[in-house]
ChimeraX commands (.cxc) that place a marker at each C-alpha (Angstrom):
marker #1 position -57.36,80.89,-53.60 radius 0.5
marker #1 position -56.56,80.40,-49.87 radius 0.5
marker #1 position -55.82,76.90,-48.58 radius 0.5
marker #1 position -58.41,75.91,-45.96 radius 0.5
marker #1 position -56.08,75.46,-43.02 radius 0.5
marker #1 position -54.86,79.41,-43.59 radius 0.5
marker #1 position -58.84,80.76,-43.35 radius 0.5
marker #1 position -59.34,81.58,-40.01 radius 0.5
marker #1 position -58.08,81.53,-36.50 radius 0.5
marker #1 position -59.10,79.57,-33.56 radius 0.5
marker #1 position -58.96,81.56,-30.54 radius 0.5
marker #1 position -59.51,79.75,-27.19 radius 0.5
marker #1 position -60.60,82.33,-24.36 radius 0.5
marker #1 position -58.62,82.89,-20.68 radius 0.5
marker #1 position -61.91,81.47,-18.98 radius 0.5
marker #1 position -61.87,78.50,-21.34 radius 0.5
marker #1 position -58.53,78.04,-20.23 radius 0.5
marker #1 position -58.64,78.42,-16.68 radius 0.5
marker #1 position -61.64,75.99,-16.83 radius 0.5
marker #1 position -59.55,73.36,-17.87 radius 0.5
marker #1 position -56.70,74.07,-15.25 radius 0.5
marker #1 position -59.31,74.41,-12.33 radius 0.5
marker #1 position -60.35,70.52,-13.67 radius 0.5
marker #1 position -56.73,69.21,-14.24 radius 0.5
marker #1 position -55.77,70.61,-10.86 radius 0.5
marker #1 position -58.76,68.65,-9.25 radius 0.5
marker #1 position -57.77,65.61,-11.11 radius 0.5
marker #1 position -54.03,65.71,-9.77 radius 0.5
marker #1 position -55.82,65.94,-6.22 radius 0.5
marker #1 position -57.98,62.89,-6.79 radius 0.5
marker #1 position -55.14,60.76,-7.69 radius 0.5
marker #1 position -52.73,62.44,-4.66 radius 0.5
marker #1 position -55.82,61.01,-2.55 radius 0.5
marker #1 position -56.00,57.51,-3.95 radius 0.5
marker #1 position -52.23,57.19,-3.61 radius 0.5
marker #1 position -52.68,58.42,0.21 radius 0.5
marker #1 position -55.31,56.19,0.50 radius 0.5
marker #1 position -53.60,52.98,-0.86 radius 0.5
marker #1 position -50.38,54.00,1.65 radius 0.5
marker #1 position -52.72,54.07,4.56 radius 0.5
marker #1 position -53.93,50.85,3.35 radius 0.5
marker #1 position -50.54,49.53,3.17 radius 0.5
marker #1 position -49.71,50.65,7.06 radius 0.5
marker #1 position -48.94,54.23,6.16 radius 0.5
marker #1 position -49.54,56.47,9.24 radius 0.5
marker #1 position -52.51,58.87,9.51 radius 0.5
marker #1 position -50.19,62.17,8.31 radius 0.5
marker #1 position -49.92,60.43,5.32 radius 0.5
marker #1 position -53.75,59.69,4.78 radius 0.5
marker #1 position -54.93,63.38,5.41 radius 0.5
marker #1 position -52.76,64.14,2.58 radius 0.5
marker #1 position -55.14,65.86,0.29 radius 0.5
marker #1 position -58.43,67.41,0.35 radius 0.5
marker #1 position -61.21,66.84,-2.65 radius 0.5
marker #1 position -62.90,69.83,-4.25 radius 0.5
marker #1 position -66.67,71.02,-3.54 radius 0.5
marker #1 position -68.45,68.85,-5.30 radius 0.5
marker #1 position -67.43,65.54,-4.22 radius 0.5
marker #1 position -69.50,63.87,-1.55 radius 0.5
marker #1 position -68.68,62.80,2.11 radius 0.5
marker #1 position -67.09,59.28,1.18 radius 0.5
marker #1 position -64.80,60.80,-1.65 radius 0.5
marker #1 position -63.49,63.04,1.68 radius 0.5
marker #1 position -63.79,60.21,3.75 radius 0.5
marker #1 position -61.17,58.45,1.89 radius 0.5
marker #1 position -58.34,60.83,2.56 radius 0.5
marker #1 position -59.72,60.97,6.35 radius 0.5
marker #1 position -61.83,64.06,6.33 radius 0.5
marker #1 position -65.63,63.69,6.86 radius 0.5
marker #1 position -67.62,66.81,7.13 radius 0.5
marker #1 position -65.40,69.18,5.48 radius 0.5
marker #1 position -66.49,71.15,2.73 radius 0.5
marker #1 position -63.40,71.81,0.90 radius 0.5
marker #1 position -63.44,74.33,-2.76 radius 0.5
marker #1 position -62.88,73.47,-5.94 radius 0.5
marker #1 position -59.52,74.75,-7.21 radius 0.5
marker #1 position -59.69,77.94,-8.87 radius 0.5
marker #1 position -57.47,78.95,-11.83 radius 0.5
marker #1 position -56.59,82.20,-13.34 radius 0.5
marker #1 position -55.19,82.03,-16.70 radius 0.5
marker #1 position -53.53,84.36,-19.47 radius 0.5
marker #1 position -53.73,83.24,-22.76 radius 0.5
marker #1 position -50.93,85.21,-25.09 radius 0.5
marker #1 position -51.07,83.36,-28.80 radius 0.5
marker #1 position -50.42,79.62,-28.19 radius 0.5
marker #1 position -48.99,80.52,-24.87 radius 0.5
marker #1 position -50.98,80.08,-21.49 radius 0.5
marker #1 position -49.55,80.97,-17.83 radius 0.5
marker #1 position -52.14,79.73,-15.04 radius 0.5
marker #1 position -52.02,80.67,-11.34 radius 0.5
marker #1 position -53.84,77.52,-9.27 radius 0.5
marker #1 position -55.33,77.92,-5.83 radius 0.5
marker #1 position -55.83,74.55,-3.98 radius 0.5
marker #1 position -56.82,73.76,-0.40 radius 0.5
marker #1 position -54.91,70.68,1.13 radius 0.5
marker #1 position -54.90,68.61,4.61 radius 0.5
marker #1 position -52.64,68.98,7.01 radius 0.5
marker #1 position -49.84,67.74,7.95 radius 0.5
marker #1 position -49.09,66.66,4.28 radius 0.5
marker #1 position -46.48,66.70,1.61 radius 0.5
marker #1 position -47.34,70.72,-0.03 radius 0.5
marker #1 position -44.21,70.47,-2.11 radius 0.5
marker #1 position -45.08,67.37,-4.03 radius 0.5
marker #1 position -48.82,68.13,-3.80 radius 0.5
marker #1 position -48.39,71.31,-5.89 radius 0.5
marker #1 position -45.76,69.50,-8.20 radius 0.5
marker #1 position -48.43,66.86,-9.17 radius 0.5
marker #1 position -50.58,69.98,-9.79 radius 0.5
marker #1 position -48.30,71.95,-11.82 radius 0.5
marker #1 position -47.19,68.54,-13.71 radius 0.5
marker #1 position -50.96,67.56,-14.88 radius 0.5
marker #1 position -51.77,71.19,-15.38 radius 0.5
marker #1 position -49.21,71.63,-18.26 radius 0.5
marker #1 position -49.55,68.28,-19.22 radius 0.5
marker #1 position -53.87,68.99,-19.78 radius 0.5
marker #1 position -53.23,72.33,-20.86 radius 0.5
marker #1 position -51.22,71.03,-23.63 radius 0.5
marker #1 position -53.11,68.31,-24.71 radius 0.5
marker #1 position -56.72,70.43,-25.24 radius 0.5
marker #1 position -55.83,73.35,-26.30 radius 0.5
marker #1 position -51.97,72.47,-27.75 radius 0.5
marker #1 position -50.45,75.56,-25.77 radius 0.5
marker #1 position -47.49,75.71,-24.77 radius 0.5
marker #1 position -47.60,76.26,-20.61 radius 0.5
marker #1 position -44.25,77.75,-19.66 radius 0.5
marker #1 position -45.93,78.90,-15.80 radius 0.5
marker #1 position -48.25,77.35,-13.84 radius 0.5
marker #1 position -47.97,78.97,-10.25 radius 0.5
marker #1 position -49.73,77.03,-7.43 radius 0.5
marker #1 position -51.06,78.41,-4.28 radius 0.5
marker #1 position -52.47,76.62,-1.12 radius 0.5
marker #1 position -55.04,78.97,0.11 radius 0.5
marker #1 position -55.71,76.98,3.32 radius 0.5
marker #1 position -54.66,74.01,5.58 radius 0.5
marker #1 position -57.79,71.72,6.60 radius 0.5
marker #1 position -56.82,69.51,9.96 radius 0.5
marker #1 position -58.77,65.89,9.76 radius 0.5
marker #1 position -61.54,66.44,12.70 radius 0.5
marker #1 position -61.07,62.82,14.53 radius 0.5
marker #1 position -57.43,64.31,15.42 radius 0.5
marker #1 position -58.81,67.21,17.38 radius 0.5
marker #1 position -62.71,66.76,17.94 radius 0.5
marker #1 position -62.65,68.86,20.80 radius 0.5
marker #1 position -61.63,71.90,18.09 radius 0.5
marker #1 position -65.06,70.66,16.95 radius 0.5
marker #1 position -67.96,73.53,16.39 radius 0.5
marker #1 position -70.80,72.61,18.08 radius 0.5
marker #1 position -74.09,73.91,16.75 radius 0.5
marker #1 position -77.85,73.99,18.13 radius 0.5
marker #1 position -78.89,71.67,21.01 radius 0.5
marker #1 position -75.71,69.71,21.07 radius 0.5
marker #1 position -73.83,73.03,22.38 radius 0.5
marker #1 position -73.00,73.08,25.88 radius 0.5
marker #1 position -75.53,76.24,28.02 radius 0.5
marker link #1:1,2 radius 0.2
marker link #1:2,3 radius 0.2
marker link #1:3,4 radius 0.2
marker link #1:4,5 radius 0.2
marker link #1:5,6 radius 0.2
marker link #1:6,7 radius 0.2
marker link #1:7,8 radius 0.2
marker link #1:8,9 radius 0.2
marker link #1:9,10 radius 0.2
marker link #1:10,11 radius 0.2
marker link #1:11,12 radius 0.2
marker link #1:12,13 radius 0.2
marker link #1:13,14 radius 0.2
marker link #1:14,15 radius 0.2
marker link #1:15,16 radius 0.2
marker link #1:16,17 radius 0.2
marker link #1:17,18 radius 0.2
marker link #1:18,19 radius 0.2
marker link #1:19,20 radius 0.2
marker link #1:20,21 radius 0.2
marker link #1:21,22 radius 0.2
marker link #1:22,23 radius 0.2
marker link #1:23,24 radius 0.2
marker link #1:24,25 radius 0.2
marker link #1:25,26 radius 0.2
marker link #1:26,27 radius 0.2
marker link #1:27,28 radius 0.2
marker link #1:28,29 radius 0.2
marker link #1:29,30 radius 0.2
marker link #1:30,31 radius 0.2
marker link #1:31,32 radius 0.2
marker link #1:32,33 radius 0.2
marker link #1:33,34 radius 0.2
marker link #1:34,35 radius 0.2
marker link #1:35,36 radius 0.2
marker link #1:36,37 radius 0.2
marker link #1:37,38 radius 0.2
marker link #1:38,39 radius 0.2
marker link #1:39,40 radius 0.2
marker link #1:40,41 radius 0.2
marker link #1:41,42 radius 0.2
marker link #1:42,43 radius 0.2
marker link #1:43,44 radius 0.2
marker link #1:44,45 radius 0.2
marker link #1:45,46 radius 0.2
marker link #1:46,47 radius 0.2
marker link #1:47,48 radius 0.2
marker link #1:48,49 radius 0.2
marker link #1:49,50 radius 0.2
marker link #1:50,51 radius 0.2
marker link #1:51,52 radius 0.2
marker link #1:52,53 radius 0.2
marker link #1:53,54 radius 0.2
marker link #1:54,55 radius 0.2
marker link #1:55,56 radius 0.2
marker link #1:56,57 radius 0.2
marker link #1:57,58 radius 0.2
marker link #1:58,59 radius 0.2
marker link #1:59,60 radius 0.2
marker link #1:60,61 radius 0.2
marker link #1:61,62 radius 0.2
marker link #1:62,63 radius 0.2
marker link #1:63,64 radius 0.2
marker link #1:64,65 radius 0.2
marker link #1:65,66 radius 0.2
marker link #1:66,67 radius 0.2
marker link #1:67,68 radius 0.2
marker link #1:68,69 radius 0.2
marker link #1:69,70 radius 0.2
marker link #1:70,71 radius 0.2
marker link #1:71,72 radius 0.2
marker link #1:72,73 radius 0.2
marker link #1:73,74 radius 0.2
marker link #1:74,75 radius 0.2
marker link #1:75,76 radius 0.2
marker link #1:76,77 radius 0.2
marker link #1:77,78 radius 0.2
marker link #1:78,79 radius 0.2
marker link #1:79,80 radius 0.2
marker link #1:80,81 radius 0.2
marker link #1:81,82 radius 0.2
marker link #1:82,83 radius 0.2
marker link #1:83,84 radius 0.2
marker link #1:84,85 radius 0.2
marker link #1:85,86 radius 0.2
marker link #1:86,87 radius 0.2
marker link #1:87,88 radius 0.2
marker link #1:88,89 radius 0.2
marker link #1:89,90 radius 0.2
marker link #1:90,91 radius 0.2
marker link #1:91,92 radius 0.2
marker link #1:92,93 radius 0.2
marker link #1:93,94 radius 0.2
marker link #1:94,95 radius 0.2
marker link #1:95,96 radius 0.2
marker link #1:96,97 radius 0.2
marker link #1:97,98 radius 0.2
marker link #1:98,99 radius 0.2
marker link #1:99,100 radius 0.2
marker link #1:100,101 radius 0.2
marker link #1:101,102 radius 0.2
marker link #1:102,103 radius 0.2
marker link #1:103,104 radius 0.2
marker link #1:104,105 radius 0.2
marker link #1:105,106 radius 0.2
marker link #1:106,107 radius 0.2
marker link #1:107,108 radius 0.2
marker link #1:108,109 radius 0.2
marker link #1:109,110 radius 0.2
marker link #1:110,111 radius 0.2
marker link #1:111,112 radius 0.2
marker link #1:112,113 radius 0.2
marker link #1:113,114 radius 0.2
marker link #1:114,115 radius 0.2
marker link #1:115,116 radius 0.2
marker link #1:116,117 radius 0.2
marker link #1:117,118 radius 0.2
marker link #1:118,119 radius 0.2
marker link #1:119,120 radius 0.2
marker link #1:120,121 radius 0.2
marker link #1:121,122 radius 0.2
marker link #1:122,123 radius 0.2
marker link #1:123,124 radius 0.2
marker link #1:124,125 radius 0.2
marker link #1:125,126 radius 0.2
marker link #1:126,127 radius 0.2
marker link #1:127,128 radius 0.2
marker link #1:128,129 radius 0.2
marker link #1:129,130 radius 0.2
marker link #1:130,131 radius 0.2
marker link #1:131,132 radius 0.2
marker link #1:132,133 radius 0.2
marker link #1:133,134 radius 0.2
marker link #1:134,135 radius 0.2
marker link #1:135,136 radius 0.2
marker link #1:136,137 radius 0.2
marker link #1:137,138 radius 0.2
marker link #1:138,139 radius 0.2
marker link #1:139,140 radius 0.2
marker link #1:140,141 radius 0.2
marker link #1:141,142 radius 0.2
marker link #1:142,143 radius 0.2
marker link #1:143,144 radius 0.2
marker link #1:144,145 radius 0.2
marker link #1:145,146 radius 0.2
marker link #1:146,147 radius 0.2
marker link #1:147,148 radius 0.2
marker link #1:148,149 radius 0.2
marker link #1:149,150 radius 0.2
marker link #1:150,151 radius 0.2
marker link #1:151,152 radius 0.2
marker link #1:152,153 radius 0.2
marker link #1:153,154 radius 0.2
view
């Protein structure tokens, strides 16, 4: 007779995967934001607040705590190839500018293995982070502002 534990096979799909990066990256965001948050609160300058930018689905005060209002900023977006009980994940992230991008995309690539790991227990040898785009806080340069409608100058 076969022992239970040799039965089957659990097989967890790329998607399922890259799900869980896209959230973990998002996560490492959100706490890159309270941490530029609690510096400005502390004196830091205004470089340091527009640090990070939250994902789609967070409302205007979630963006308003990192110092920037109005912007619609996307969710990370993961990419990942599952090989056995091996994952490599590619991240895209958008961040504020001026910031720190190097330590940004470490905290990424840290809580990215680090979730990985935990859910699924893969082993993450890559996780490759991209900043698709630069968003500039819009009380530093309102006259870059779009105006739309009646408000636009005839």
């Amino acid at each position: 007779m076969v022992e239970p534990g040799e039965r089957g096979a659990t097989r967890i799909a790329d998607r399922v995967v890259a799900k869980i990066a896209s959230q973990a990256a998002r996560e490492a965001l959100r706490v890159d934001a309270g941490a530029a948050a609690a510096d400005a609160a502390a004196g830091a300058g205004a470089a340091d607040v527009a640090g990070v930018v939250d994902t789609a689905d967070a409302d205007v005060t979630d963006a308003a705590d990192v110092g920037l209002t109005g912007l619609a900023a996307a969710r990370p977006h993961a990419v990942a190839v599952v090989r056995g009980d091996v994952a490599r994940v590619r991240v895209a992230v958008e961040l504020g500018y001026p910031s720190d991008i190097g330590a940004h995309c470490g905290a990424v690539r840290r809580h990215v293995i680090e979730r990985v790991g935990e859910l699924t227990g893969m082993e993450v040898p890559e996780v490759v982070v991209t900043v698709e785009r630069l968003h500039v806080p819009q009380w530093e340069h309102p006259e870059r502002r779009v105006r739309r409608g009646r408000d636009r100058v005839r």
